[in-house]
mmCIF entry with sequence, helices, sheets and N, C-alpha, C, O atoms, coordinates in Angstrom:
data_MODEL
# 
_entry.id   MODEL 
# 
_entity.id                         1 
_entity.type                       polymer 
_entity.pdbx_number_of_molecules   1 
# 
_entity_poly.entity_id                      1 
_entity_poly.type                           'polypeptide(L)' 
_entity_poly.nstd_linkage                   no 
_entity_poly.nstd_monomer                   no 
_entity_poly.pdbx_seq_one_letter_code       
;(UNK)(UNK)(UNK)(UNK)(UNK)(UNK)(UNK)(UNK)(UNK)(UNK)(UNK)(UNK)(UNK)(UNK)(UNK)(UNK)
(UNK)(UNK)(UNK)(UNK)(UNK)(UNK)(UNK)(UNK)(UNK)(UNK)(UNK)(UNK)(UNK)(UNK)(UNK)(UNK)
(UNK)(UNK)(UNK)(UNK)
;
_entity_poly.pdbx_seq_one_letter_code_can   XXXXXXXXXXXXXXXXXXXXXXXXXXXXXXXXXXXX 
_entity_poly.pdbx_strand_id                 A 
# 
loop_
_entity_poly_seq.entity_id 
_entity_poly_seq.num 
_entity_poly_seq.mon_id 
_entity_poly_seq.hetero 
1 1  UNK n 
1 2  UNK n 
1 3  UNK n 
1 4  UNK n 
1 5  UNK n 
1 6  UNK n 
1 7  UNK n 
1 8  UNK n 
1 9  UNK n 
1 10 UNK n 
1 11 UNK n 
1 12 UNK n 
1 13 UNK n 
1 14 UNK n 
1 15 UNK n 
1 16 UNK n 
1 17 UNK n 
1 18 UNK n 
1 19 UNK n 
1 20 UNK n 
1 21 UNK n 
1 22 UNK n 
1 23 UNK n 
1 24 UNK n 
1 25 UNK n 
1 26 UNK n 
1 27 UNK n 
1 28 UNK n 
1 29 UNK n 
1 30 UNK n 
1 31 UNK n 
1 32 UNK n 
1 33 UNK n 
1 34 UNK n 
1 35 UNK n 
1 36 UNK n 
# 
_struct_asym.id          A 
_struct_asym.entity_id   1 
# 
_struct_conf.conf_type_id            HELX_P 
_struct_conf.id                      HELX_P1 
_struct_conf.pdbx_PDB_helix_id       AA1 
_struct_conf.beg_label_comp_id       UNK 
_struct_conf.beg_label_asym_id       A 
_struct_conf.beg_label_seq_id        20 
_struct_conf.pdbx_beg_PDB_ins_code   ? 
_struct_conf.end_label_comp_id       UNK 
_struct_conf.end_label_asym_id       A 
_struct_conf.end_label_seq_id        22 
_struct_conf.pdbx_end_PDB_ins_code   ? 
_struct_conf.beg_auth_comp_id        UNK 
_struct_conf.beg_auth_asym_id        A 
_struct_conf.beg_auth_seq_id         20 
_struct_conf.end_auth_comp_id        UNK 
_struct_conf.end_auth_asym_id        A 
_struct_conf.end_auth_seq_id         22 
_struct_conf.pdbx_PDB_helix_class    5 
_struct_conf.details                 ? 
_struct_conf.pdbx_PDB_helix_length   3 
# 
_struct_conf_type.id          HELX_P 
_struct_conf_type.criteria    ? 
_struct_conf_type.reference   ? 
# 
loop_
_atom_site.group_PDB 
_atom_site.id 
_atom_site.type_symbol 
_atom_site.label_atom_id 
_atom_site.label_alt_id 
_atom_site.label_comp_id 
_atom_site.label_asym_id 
_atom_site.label_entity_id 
_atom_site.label_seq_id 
_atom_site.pdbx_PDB_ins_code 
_atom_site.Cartn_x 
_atom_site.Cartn_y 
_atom_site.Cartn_z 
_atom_site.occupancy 
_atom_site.B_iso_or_equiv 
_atom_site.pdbx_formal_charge 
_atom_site.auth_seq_id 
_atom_site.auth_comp_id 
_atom_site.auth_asym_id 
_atom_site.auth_atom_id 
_atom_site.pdbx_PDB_model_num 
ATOM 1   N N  . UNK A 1 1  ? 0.832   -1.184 0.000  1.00 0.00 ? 1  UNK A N  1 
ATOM 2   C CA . UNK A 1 1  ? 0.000   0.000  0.000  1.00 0.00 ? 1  UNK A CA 1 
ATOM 3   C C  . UNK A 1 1  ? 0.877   1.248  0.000  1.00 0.00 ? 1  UNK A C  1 
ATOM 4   O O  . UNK A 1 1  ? 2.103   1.221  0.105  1.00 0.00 ? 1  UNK A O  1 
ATOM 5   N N  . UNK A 1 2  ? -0.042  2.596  -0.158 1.00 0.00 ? 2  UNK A N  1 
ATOM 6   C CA . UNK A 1 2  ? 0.908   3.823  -0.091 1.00 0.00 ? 2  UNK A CA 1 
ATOM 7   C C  . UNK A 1 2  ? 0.928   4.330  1.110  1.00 0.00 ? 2  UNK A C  1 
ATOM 8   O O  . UNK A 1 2  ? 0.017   3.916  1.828  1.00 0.00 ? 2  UNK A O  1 
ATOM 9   N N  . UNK A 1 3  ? 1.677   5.113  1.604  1.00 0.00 ? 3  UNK A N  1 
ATOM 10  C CA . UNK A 1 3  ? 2.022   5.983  2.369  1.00 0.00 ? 3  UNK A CA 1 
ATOM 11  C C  . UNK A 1 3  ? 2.263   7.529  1.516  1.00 0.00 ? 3  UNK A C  1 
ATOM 12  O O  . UNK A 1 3  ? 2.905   7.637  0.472  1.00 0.00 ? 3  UNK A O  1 
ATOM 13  N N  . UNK A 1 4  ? 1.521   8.749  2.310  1.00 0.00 ? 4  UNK A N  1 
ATOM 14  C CA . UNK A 1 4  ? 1.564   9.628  1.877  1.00 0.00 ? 4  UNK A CA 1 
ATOM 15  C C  . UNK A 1 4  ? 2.118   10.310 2.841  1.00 0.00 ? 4  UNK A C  1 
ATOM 16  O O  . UNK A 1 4  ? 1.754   9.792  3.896  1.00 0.00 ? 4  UNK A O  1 
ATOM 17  N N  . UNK A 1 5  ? 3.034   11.494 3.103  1.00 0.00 ? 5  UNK A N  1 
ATOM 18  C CA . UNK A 1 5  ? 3.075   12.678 4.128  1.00 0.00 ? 5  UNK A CA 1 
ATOM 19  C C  . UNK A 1 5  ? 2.761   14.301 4.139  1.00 0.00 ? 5  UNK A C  1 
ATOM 20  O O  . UNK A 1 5  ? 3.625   14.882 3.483  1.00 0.00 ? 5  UNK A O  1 
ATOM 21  N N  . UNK A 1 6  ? 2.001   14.997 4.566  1.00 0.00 ? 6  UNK A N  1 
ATOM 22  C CA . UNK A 1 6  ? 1.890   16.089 4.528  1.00 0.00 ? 6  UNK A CA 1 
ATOM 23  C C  . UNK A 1 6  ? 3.095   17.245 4.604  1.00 0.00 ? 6  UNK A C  1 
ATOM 24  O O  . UNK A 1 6  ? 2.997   17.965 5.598  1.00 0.00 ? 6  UNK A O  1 
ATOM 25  N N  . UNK A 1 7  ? 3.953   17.470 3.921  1.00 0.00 ? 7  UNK A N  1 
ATOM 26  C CA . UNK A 1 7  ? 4.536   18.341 4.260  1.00 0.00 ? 7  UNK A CA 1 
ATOM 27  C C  . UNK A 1 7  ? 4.717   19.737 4.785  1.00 0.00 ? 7  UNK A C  1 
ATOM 28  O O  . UNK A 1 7  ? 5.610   20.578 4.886  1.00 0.00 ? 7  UNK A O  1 
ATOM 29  N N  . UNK A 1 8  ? 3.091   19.539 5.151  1.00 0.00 ? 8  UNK A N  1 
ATOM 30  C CA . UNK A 1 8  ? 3.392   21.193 6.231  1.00 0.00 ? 8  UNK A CA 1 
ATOM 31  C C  . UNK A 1 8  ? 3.013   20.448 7.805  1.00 0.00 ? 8  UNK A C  1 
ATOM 32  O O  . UNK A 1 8  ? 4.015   20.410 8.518  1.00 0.00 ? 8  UNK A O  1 
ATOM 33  N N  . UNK A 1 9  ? 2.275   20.102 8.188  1.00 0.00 ? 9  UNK A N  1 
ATOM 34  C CA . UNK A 1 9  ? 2.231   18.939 9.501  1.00 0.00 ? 9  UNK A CA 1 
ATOM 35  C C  . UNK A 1 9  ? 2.665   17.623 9.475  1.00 0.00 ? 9  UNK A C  1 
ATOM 36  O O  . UNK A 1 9  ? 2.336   16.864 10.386 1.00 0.00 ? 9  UNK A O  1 
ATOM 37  N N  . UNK A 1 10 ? 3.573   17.136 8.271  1.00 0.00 ? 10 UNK A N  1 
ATOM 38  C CA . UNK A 1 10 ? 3.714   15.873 8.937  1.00 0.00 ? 10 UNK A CA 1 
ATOM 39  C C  . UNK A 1 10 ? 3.336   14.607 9.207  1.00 0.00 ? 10 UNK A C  1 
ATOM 40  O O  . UNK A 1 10 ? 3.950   13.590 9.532  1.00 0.00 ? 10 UNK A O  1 
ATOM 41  N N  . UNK A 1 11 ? 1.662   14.998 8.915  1.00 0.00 ? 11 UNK A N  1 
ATOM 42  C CA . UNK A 1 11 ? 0.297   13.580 8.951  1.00 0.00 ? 11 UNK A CA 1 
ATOM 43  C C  . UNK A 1 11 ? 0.844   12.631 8.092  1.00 0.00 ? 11 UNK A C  1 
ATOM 44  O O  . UNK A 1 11 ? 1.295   13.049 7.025  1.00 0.00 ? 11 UNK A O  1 
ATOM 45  N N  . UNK A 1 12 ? 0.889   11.655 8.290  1.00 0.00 ? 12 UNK A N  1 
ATOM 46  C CA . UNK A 1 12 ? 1.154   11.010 7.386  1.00 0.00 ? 12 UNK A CA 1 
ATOM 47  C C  . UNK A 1 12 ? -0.219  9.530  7.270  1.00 0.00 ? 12 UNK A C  1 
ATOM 48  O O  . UNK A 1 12 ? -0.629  8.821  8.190  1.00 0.00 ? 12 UNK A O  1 
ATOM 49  N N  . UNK A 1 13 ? -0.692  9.509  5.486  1.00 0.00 ? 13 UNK A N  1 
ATOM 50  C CA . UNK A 1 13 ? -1.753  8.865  5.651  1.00 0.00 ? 13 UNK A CA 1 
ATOM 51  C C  . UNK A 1 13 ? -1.790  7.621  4.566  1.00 0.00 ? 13 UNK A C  1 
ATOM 52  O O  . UNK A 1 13 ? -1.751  7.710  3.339  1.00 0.00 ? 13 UNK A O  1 
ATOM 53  N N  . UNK A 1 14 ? -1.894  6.207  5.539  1.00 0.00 ? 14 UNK A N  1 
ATOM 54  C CA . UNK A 1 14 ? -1.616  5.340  5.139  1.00 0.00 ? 14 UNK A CA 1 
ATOM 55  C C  . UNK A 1 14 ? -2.840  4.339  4.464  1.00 0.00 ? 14 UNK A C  1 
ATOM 56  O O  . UNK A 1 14 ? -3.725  3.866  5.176  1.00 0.00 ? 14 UNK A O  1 
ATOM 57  N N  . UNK A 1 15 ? -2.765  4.101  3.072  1.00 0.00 ? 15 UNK A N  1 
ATOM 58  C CA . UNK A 1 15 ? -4.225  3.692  2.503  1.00 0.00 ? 15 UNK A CA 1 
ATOM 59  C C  . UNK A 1 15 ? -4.299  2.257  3.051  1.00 0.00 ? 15 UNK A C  1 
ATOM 60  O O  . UNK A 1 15 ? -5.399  1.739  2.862  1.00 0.00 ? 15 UNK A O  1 
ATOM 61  N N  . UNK A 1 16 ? -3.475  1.556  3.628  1.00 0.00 ? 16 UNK A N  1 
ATOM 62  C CA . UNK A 1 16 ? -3.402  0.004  4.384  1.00 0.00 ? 16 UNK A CA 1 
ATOM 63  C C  . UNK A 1 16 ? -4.396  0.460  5.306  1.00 0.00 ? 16 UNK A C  1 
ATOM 64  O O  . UNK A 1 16 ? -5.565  0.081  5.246  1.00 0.00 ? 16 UNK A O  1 
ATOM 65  N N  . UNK A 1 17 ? -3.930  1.319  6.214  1.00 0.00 ? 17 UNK A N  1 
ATOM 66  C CA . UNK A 1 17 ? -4.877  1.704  7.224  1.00 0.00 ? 17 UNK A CA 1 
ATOM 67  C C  . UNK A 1 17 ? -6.172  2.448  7.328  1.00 0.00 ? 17 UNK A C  1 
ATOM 68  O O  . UNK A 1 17 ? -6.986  2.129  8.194  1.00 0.00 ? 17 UNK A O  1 
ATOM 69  N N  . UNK A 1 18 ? -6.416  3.479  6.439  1.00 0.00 ? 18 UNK A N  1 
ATOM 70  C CA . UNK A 1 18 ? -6.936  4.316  6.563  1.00 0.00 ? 18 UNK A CA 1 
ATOM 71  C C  . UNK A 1 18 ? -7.176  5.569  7.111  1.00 0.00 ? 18 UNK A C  1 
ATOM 72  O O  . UNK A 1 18 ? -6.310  6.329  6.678  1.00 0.00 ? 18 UNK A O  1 
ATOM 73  N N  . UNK A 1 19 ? -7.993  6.189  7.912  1.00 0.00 ? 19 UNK A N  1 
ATOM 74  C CA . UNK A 1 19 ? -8.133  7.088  7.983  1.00 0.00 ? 19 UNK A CA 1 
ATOM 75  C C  . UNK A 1 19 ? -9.913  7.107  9.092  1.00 0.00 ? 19 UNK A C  1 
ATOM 76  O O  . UNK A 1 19 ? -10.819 7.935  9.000  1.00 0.00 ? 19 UNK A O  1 
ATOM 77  N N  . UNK A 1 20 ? -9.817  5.609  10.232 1.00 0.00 ? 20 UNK A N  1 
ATOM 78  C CA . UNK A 1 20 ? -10.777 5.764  10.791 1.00 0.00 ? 20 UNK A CA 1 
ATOM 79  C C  . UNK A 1 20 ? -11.879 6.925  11.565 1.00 0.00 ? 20 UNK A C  1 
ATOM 80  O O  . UNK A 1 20 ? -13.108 6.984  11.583 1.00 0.00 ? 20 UNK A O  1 
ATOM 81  N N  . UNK A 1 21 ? -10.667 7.902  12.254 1.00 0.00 ? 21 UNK A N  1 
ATOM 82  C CA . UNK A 1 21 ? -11.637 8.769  12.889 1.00 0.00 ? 21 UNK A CA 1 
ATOM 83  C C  . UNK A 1 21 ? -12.110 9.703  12.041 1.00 0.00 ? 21 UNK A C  1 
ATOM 84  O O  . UNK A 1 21 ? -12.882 10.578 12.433 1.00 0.00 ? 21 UNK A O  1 
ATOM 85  N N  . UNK A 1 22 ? -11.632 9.600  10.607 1.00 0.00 ? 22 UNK A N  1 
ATOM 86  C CA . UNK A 1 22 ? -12.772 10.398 9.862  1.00 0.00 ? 22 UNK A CA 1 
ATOM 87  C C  . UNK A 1 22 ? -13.646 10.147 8.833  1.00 0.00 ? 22 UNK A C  1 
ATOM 88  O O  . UNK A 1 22 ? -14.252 10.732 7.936  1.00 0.00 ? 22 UNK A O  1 
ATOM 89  N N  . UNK A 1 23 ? -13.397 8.495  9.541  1.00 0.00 ? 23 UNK A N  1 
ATOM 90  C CA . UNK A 1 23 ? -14.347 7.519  7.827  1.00 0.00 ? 23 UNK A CA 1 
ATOM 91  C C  . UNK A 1 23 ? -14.060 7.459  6.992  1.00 0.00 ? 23 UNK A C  1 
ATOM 92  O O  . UNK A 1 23 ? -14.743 7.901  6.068  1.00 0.00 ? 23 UNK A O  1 
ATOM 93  N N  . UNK A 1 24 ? -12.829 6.855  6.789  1.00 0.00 ? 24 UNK A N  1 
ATOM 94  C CA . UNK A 1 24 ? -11.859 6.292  5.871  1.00 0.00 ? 24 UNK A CA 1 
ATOM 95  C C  . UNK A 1 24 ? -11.621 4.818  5.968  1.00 0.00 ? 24 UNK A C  1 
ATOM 96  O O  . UNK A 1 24 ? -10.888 4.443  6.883  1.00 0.00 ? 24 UNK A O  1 
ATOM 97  N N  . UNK A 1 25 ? -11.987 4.180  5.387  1.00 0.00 ? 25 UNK A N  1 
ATOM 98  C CA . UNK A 1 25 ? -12.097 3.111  5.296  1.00 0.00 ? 25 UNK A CA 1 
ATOM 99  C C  . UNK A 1 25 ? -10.762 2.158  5.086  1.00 0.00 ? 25 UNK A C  1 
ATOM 100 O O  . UNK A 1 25 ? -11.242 1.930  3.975  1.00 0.00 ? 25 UNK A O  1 
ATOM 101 N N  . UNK A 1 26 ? -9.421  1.310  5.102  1.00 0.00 ? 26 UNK A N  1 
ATOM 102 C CA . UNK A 1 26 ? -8.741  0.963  4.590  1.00 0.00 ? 26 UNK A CA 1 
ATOM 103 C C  . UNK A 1 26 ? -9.135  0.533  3.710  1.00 0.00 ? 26 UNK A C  1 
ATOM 104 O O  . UNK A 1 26 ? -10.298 0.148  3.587  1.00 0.00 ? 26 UNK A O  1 
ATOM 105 N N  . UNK A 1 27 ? -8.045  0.474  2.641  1.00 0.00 ? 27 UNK A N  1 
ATOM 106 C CA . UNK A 1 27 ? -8.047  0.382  1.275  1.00 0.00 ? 27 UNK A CA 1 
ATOM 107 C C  . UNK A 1 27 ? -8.152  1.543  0.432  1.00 0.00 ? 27 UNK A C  1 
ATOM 108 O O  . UNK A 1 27 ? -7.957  1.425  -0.778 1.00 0.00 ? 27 UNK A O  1 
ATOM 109 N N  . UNK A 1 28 ? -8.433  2.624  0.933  1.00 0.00 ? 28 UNK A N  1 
ATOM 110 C CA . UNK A 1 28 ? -8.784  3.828  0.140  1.00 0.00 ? 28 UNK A CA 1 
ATOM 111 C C  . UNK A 1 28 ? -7.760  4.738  -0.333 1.00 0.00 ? 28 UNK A C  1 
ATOM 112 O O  . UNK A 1 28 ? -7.106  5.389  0.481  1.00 0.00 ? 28 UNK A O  1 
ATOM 113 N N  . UNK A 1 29 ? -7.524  4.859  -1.855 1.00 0.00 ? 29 UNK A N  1 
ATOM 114 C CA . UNK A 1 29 ? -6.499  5.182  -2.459 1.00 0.00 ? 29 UNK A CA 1 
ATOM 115 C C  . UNK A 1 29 ? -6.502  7.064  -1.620 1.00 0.00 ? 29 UNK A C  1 
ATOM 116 O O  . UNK A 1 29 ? -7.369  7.584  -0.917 1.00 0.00 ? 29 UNK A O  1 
ATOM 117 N N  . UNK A 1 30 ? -4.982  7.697  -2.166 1.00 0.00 ? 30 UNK A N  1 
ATOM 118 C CA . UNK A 1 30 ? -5.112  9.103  -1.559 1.00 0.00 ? 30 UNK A CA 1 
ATOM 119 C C  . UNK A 1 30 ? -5.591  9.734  -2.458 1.00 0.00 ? 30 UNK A C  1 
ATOM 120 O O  . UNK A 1 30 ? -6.089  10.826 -2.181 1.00 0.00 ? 30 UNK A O  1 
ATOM 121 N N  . UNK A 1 31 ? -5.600  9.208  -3.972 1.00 0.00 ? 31 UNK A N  1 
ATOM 122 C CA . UNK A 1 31 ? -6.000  9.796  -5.048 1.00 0.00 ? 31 UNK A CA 1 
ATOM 123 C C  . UNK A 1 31 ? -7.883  9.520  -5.137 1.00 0.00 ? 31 UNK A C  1 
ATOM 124 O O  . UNK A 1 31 ? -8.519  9.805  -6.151 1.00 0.00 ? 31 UNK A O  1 
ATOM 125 N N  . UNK A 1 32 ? -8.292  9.144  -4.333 1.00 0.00 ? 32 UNK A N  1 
ATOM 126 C CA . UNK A 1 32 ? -9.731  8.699  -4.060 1.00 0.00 ? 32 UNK A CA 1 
ATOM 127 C C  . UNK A 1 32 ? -10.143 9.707  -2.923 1.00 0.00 ? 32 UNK A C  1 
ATOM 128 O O  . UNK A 1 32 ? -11.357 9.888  -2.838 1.00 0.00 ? 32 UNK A O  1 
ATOM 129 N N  . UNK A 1 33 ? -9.477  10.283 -2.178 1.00 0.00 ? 33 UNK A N  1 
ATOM 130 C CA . UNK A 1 33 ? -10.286 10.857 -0.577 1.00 0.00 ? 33 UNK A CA 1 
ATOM 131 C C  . UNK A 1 33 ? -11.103 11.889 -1.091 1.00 0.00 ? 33 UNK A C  1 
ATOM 132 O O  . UNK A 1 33 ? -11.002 12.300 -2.246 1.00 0.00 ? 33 UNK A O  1 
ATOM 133 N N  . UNK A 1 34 ? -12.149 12.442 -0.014 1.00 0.00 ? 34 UNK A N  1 
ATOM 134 C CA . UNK A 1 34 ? -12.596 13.311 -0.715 1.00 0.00 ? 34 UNK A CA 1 
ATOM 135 C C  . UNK A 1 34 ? -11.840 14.258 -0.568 1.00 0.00 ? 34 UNK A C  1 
ATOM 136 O O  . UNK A 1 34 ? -10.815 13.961 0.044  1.00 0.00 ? 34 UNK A O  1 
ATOM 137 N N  . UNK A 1 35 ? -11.974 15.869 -1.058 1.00 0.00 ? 35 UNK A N  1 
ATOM 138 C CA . UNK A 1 35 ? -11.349 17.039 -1.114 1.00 0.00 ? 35 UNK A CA 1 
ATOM 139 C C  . UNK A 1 35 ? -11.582 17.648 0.583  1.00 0.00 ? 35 UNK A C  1 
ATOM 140 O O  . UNK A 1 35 ? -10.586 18.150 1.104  1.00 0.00 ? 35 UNK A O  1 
ATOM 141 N N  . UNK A 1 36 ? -12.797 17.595 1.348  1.00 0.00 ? 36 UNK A N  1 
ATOM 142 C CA . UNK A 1 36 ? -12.635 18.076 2.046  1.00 0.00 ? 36 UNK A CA 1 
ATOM 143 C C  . UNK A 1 36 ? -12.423 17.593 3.531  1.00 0.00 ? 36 UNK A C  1 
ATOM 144 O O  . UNK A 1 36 ? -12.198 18.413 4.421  1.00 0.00 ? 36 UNK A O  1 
# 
């Protein structure tokens, strides 16, 4: 899977994992999230 990092904070967001506390499901590409 990918790993992405924010380069102004740092977040770094992993599509293996997701992105639970904001309903992100794993598996979800970064090129898929929504915009906001």
């Amino acid at each position: 899977m990918e790993k992405w990092k924010c380069t102004v904070c740092g977040w770094v967001y992993d599509s293996a994992v997701g992105d639970p506390s904001n309903g992100i499901n794993p598996g979800v590409k970064f090129e898929d999230l929504p915009g906001d």
